[in-house]
PyMOL Python script that loads the backbone (N, CA, C, O; Angstrom):
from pymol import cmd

cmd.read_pdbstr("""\
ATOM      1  N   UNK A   1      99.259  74.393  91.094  1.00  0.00           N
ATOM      2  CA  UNK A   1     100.588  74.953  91.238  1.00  0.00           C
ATOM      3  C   UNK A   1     100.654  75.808  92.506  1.00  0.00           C
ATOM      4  O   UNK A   1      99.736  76.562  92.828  1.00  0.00           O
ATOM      5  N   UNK A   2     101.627  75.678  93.115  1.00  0.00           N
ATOM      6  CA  UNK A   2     101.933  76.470  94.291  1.00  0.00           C
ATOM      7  C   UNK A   2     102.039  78.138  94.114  1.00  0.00           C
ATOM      8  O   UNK A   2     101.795  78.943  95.013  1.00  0.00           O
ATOM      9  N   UNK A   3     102.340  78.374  93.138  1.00  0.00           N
ATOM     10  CA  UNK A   3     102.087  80.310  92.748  1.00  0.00           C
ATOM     11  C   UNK A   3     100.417  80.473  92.849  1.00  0.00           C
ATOM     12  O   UNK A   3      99.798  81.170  93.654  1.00  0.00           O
ATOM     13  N   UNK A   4      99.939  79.712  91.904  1.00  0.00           N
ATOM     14  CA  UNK A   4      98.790  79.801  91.920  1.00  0.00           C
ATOM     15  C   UNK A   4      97.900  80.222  93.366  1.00  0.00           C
ATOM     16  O   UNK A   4      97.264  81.237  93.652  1.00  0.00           O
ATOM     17  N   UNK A   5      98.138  79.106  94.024  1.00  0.00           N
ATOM     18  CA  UNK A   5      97.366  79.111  95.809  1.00  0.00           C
ATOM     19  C   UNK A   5      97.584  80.269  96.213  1.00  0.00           C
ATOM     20  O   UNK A   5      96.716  81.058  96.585  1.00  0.00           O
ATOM     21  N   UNK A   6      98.869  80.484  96.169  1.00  0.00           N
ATOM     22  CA  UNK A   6      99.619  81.792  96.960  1.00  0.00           C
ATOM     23  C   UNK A   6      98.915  82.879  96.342  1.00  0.00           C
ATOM     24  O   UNK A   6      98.529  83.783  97.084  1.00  0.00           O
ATOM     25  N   UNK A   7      98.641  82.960  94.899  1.00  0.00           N
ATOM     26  CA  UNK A   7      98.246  84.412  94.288  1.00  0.00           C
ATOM     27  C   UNK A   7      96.458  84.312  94.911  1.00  0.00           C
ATOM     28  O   UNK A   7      95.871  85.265  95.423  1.00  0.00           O
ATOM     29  N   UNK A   8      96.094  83.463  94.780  1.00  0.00           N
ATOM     30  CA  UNK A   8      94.436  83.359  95.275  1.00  0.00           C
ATOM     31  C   UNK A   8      94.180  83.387  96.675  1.00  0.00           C
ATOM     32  O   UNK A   8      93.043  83.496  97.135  1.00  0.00           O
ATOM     33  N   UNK A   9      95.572  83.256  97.603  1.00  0.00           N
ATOM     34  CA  UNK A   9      94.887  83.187  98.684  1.00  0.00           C
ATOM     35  C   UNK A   9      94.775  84.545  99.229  1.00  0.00           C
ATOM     36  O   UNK A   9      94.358  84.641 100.383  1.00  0.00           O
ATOM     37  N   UNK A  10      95.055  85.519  98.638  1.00  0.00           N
ATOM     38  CA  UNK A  10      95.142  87.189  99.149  1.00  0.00           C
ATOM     39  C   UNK A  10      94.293  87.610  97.585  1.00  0.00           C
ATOM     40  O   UNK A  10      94.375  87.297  96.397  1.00  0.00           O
ATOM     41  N   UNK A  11      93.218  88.781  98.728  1.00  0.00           N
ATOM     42  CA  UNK A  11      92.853  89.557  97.926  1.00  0.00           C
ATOM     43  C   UNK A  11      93.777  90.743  97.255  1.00  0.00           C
ATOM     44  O   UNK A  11      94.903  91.080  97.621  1.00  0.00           O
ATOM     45  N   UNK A  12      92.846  91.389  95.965  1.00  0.00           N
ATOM     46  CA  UNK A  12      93.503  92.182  94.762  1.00  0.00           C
ATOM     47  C   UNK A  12      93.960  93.381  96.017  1.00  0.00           C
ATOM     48  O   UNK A  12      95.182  93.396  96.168  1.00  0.00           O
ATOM     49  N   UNK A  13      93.547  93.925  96.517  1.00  0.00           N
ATOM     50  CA  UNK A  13      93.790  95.166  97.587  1.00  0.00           C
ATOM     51  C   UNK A  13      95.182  94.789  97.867  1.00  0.00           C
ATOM     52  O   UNK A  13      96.128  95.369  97.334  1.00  0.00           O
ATOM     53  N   UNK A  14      95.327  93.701  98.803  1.00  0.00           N
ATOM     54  CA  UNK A  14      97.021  93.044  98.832  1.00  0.00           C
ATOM     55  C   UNK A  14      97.665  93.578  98.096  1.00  0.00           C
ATOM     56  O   UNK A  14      98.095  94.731  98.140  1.00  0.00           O
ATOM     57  N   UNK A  15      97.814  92.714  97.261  1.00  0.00           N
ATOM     58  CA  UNK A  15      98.983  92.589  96.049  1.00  0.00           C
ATOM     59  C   UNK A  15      99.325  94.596  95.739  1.00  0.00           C
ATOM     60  O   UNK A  15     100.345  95.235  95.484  1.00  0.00           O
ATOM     61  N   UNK A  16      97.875  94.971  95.942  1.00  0.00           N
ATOM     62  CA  UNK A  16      98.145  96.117  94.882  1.00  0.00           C
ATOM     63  C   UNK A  16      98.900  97.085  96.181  1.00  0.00           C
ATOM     64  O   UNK A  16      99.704  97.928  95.783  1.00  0.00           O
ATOM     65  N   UNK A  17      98.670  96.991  97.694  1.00  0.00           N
ATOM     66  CA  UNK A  17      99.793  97.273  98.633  1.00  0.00           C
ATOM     67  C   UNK A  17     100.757  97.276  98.607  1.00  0.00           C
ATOM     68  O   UNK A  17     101.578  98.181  98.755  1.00  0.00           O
ATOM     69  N   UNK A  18     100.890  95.713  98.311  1.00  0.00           N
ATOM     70  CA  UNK A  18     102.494  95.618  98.427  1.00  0.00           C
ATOM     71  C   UNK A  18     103.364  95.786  97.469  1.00  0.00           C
ATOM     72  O   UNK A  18     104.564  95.996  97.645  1.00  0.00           O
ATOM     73  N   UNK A  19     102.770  95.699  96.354  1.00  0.00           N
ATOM     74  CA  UNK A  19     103.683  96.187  95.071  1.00  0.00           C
ATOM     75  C   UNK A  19     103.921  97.819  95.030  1.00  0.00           C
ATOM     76  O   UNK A  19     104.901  98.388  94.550  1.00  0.00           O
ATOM     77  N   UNK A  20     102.712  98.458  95.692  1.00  0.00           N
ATOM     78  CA  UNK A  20     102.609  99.681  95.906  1.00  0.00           C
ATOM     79  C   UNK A  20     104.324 100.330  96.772  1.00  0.00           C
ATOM     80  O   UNK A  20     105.222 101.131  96.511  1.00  0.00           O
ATOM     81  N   UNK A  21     103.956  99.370  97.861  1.00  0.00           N
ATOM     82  CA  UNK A  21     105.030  99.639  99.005  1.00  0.00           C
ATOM     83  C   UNK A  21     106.585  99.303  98.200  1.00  0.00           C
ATOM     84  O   UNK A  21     107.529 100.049  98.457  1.00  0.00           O
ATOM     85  N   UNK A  22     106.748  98.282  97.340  1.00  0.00           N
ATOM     86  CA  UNK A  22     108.369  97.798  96.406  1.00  0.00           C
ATOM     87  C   UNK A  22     108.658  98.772  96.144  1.00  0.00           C
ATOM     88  O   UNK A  22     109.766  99.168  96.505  1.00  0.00           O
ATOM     89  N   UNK A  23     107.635  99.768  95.255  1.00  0.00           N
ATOM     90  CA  UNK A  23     107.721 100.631  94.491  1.00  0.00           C
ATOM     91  C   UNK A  23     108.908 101.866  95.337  1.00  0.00           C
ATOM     92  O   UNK A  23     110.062 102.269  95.189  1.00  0.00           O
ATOM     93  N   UNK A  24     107.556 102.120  96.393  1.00  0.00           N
ATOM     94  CA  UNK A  24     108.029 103.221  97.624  1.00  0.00           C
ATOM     95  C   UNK A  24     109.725 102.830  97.699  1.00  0.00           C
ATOM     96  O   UNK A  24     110.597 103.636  97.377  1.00  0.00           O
ATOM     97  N   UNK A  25     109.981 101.529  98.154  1.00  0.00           N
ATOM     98  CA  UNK A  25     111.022 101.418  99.042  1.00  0.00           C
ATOM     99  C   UNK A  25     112.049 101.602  97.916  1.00  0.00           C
ATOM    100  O   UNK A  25     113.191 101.925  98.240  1.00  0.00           O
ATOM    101  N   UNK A  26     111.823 101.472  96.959  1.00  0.00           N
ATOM    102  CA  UNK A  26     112.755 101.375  95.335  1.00  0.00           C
ATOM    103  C   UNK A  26     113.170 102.728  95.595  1.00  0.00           C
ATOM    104  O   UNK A  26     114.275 103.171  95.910  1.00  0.00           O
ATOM    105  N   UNK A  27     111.764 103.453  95.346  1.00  0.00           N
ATOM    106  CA  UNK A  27     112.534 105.192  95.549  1.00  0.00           C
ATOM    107  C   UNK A  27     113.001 106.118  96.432  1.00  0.00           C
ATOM    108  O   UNK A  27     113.597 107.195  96.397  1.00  0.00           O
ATOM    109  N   UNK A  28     112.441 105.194  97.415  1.00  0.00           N
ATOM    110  CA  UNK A  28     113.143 105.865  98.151  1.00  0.00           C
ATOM    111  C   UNK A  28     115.111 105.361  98.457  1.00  0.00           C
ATOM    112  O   UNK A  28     115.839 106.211  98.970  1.00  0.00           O
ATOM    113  N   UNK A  29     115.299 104.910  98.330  1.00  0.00           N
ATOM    114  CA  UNK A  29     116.124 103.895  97.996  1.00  0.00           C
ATOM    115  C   UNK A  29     117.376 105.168  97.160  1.00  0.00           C
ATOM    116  O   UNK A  29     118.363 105.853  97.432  1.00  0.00           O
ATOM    117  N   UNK A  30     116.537 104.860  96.135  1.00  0.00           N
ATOM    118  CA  UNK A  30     117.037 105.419  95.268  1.00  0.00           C
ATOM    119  C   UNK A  30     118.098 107.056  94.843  1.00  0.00           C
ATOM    120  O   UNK A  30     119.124 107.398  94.254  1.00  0.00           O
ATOM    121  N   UNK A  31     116.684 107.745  95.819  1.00  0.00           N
ATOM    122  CA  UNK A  31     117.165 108.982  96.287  1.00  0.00           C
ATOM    123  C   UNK A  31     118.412 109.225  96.711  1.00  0.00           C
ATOM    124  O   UNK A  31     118.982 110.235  96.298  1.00  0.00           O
ATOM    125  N   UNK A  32     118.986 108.441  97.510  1.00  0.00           N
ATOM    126  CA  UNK A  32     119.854 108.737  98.359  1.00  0.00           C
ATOM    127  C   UNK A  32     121.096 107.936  97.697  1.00  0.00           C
ATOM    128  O   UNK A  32     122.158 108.308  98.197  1.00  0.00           O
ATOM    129  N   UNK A  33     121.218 107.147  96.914  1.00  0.00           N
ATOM    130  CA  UNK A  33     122.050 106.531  95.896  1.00  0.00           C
ATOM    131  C   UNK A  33     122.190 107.801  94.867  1.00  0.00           C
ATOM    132  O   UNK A  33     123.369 107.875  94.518  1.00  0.00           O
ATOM    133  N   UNK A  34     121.555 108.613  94.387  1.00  0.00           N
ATOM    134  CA  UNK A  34     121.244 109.697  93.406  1.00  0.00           C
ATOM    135  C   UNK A  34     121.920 110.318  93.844  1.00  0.00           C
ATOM    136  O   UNK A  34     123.032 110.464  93.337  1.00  0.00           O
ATOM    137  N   UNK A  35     121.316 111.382  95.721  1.00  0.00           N
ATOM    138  CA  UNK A  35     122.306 112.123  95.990  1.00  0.00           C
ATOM    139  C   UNK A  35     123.593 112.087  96.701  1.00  0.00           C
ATOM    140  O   UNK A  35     124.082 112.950  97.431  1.00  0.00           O
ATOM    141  N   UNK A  36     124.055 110.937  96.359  1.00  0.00           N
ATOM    142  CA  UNK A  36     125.592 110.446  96.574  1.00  0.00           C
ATOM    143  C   UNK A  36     126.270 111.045  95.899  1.00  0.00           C
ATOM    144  O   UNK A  36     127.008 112.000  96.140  1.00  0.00           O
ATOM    145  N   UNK A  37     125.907 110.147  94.396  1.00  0.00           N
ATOM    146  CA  UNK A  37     126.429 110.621  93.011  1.00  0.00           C
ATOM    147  C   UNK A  37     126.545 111.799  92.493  1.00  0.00           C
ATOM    148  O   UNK A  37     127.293 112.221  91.611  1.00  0.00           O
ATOM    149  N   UNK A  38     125.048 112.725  93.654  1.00  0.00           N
ATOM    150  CA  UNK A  38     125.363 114.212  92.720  1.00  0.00           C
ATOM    151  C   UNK A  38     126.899 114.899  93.172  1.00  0.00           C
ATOM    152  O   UNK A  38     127.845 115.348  92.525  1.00  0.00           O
ATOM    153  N   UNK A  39     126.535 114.685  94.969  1.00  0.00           N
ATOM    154  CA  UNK A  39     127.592 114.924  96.017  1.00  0.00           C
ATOM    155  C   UNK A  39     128.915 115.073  95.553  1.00  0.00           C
ATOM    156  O   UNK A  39     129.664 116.042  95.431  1.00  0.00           O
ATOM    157  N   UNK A  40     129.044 113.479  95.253  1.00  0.00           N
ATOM    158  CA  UNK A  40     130.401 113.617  95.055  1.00  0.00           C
ATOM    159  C   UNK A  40     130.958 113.681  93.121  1.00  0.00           C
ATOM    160  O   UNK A  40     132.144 113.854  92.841  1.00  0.00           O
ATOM    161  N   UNK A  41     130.093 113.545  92.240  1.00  0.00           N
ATOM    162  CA  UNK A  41     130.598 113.838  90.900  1.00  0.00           C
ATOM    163  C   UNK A  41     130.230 114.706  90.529  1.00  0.00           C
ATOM    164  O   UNK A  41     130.926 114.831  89.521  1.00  0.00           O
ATOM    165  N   UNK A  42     129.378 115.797  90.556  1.00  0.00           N
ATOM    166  CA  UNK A  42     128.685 117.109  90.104  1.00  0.00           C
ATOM    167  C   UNK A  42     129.566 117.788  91.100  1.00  0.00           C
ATOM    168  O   UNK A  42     130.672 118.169  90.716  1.00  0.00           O
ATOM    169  N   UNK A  43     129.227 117.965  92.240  1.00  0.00           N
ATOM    170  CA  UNK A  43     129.562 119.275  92.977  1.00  0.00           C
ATOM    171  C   UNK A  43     130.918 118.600  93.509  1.00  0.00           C
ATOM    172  O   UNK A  43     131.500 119.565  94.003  1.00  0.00           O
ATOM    173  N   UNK A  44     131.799 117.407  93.696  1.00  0.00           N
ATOM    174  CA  UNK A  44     133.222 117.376  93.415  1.00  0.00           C
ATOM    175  C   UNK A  44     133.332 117.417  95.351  1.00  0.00           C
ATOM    176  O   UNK A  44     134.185 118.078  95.943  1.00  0.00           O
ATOM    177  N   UNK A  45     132.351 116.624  95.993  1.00  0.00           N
ATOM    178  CA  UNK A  45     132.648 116.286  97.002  1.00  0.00           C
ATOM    179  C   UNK A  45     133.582 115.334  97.499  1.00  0.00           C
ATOM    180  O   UNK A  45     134.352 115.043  96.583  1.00  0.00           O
ATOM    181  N   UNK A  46     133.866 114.693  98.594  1.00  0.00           N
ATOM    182  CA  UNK A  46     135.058 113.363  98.049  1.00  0.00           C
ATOM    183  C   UNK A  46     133.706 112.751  98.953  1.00  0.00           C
ATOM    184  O   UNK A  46     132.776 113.078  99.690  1.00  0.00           O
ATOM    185  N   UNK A  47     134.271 111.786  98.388  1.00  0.00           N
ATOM    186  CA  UNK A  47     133.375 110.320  99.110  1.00  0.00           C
ATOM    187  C   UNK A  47     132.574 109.982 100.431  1.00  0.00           C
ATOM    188  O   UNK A  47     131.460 109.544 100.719  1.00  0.00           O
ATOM    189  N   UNK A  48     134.006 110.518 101.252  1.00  0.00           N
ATOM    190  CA  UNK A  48     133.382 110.642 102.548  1.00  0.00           C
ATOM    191  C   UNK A  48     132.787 111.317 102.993  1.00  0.00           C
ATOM    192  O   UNK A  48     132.157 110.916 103.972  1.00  0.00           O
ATOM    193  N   UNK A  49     132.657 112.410 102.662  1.00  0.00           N
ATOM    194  CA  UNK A  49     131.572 113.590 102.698  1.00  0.00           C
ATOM    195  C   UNK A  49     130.418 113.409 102.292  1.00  0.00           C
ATOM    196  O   UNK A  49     129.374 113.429 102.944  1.00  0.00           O
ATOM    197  N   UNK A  50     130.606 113.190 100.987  1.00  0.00           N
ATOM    198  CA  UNK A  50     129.246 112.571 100.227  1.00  0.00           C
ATOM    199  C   UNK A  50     128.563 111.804 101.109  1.00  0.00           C
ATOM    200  O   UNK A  50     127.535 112.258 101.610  1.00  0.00           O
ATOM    201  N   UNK A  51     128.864 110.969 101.324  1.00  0.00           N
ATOM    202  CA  UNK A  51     128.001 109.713 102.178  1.00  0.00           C
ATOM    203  C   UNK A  51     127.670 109.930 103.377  1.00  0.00           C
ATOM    204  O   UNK A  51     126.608 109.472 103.797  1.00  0.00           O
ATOM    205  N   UNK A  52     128.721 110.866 104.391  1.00  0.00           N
ATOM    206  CA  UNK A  52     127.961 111.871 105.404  1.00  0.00           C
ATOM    207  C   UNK A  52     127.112 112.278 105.186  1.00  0.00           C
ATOM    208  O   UNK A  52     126.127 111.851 105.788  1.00  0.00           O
ATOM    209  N   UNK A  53     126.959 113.239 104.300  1.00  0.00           N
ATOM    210  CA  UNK A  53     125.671 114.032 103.732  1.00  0.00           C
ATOM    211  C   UNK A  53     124.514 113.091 103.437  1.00  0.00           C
ATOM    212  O   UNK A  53     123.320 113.320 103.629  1.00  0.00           O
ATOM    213  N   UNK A  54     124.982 112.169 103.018  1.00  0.00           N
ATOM    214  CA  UNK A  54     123.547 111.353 102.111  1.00  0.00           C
ATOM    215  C   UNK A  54     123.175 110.912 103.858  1.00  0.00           C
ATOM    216  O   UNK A  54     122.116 111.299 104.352  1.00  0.00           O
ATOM    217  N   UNK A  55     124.116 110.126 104.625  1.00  0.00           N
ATOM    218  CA  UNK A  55     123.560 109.700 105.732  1.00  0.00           C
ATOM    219  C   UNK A  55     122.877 110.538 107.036  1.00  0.00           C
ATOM    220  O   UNK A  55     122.333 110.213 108.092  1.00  0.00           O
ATOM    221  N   UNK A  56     123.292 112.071 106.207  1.00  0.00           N
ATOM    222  CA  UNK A  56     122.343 113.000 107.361  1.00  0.00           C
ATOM    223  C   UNK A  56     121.048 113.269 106.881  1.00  0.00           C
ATOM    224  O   UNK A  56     120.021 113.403 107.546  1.00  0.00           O
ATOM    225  N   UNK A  57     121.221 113.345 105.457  1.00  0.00           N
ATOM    226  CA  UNK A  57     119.861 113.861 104.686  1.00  0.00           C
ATOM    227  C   UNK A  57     118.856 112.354 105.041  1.00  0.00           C
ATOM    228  O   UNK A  57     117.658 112.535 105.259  1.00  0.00           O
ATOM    229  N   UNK A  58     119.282 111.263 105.071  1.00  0.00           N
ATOM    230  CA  UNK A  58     118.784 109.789 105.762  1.00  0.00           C
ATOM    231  C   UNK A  58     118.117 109.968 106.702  1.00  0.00           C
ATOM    232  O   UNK A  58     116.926 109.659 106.655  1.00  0.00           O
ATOM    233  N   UNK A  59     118.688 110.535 107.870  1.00  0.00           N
ATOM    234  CA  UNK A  59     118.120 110.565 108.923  1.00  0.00           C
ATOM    235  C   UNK A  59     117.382 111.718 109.599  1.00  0.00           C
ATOM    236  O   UNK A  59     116.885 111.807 110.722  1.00  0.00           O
ATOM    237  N   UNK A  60     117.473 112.738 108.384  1.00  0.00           N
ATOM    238  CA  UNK A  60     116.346 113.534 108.677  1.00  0.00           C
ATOM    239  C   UNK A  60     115.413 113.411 108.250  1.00  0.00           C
ATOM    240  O   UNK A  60     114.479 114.101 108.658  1.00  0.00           O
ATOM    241  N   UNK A  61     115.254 112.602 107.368  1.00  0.00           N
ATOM    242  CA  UNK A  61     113.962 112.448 106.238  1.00  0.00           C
ATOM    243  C   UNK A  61     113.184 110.917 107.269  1.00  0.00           C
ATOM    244  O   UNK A  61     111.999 110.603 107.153  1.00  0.00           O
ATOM    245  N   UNK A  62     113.996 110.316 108.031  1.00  0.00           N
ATOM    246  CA  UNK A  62     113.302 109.220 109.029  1.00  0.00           C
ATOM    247  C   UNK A  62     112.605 110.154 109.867  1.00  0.00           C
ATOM    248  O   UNK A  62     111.916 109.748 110.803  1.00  0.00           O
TER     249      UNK A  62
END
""", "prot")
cmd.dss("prot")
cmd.show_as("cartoon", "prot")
cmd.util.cbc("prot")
cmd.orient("prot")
């Protein structure tokens, strides 16, 4: 089977990288989807603000 080849042709170190790295990019990801939502439904930001904010807190954290 073609999964098969693919899973054998990389060592365990691999896999456990890159699933490592999904993980990362998930949360980080995530964060900034989170503090959208706090932005603008908790503290009663409007939208566009919110997403300013999320897109500055973005690019300081790069």
């Amino acid at each position: 089977m073609k999964i098969d080849e693919i899973r054998r042709g990389f060592e365990r170190p691999f896999w456990v990288a890159n699933i490592s790295e999904i993980f990362e990019r998930l949360s980080y990801y995530a964060v900034f989807s989170t503090l959208a939502l706090y932005l603008n439904q908790t503290l009663g930001f409007s939208t566009a603000l919110s997403a300013s904010l999320s897109g500055i807190f973005g690019g300081a954290v790069w």
